[in-house]
C-alpha positions in Angstrom: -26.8 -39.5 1.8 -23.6 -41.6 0.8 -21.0 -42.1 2.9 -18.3 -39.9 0.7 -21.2 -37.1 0.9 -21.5 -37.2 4.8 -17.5 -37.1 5.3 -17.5 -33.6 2.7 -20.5 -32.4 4.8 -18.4 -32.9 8.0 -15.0 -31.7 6.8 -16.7 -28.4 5.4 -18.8 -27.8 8.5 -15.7 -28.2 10.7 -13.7 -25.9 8.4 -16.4 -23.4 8.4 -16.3 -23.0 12.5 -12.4 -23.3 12.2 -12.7 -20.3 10.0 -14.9 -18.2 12.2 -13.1 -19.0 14.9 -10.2 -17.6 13.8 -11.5 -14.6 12.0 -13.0 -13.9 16.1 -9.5 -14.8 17.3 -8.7 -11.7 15.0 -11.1 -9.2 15.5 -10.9 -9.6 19.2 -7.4 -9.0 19.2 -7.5 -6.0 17.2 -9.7 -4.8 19.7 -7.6 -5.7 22.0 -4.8 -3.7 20.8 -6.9 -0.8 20.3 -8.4 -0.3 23.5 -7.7 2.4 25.3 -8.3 1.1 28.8 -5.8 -1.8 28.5 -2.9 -0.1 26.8 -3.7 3.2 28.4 -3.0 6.5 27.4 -0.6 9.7 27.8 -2.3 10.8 31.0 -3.1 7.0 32.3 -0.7 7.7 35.0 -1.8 11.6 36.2 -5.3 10.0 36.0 -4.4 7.2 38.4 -3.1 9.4 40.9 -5.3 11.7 41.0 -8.7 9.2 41.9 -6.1 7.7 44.4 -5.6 11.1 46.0 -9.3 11.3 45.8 -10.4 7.7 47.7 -7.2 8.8 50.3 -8.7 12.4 50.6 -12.4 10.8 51.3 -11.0 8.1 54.3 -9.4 11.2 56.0 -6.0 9.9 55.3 -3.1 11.9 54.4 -2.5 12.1 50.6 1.1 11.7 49.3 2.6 14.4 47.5 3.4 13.4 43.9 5.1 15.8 41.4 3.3 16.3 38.6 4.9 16.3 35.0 7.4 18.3 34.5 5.5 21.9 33.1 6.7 22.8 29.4 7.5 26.3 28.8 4.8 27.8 26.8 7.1 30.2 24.8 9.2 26.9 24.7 6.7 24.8 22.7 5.6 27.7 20.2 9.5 27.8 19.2 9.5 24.0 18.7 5.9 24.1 16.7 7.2 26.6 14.5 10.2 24.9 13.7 8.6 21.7 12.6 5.8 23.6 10.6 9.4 25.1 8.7 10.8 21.7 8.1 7.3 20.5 6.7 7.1 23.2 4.4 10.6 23.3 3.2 9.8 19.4 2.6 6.5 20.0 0.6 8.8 22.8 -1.3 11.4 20.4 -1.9 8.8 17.8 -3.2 7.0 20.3 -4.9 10.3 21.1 -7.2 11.8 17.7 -7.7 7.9 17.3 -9.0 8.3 20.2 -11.3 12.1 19.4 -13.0 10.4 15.8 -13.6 7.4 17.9 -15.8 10.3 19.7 -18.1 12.2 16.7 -18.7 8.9 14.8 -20.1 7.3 17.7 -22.1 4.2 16.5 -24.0 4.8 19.5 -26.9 7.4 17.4 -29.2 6.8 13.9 -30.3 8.6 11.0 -27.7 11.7 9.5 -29.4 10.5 6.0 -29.7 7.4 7.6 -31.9 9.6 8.7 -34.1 11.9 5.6 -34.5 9.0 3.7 -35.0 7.3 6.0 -37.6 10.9 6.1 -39.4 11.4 2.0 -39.3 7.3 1.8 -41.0 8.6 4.2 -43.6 11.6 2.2 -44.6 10.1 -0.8 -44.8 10.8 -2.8 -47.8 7.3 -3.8 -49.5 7.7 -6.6 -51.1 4.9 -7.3 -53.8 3.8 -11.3 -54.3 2.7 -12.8 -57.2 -0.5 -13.3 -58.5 -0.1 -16.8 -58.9 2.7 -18.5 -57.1 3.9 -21.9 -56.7 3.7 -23.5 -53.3 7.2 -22.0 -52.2 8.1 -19.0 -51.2 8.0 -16.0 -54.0 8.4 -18.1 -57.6 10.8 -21.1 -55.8 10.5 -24.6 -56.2 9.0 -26.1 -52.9 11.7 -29.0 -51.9 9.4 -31.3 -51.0 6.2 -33.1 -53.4 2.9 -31.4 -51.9 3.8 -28.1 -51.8 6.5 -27.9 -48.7 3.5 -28.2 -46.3 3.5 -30.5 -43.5 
């Protein structure tokens, strides 16, 4: 193998584990970010308390009293579930008739504009007939230069 060919093979091998090292870099960090365990979640907290309370409970020793979240009123969060379904529907309503006034203005029925102003400008168009046998120029006119005005 020449040199040149050795010094491709060894620039392309150490940008392939470059590469993979970096798509790792990325997929481990997306994990990363998406566990559970390190982030925690909502109840990472009661859940810590509560297997403390558990190990103190088991050594005999006394367990420290730790208020719990604060208790949402059931009657409380029905009211508040409502009121977003309301806003989501009066949003799909709103979407669903700014939707509808966009249909009327485009109505398929009559011919767009522009196919009309093009079918019009076709229709007027001058046709202009050429001779059967023409000099070099354009339409029966001397060509300026010898050779027919070609270059």
């Amino acid at each position: 193998m020449s040199p040149e060919m050795q010094v491709v093979v060894e620039i392309a091998g150490a940008g392939m584990v470059l590469l993979f090292a970096a798509l790792g870099a990325l997929v481990s960090l997306m994990y990363l970010l998406t566990n559970p365990t390190i982030f925690g979640g909502p109840g990472r907290e009661a859940r810590r308390a509560r297997r403390k309370a558990r190990r103190l409970k088991k050594r005999g020793q006394p367990v420290p009293v730790v208020p719990d979240e604060p208790k949402v009123d059931a009657r409380q969060e029905r009211l508040h579930e409502q009121d977003r379904r309301r806003r989501a529907a009066a949003l799909a309503a709103a979407i669903a008739c700014a939707g509808g006034d966009a249909v009327m203005v485009f109505s398929q029925d009559a011919p767009a504009d522009w196919r009309l102003l093009h079918r019009n400008l076709r229709l007027n168009q001058r046709v202009g007939r050429r001779p059967a046998f023409a000099p070099a120029g354009r339409f029966g006119q001397a060509s300026p230069k010898p050779g027919g005005g070609r270059t």
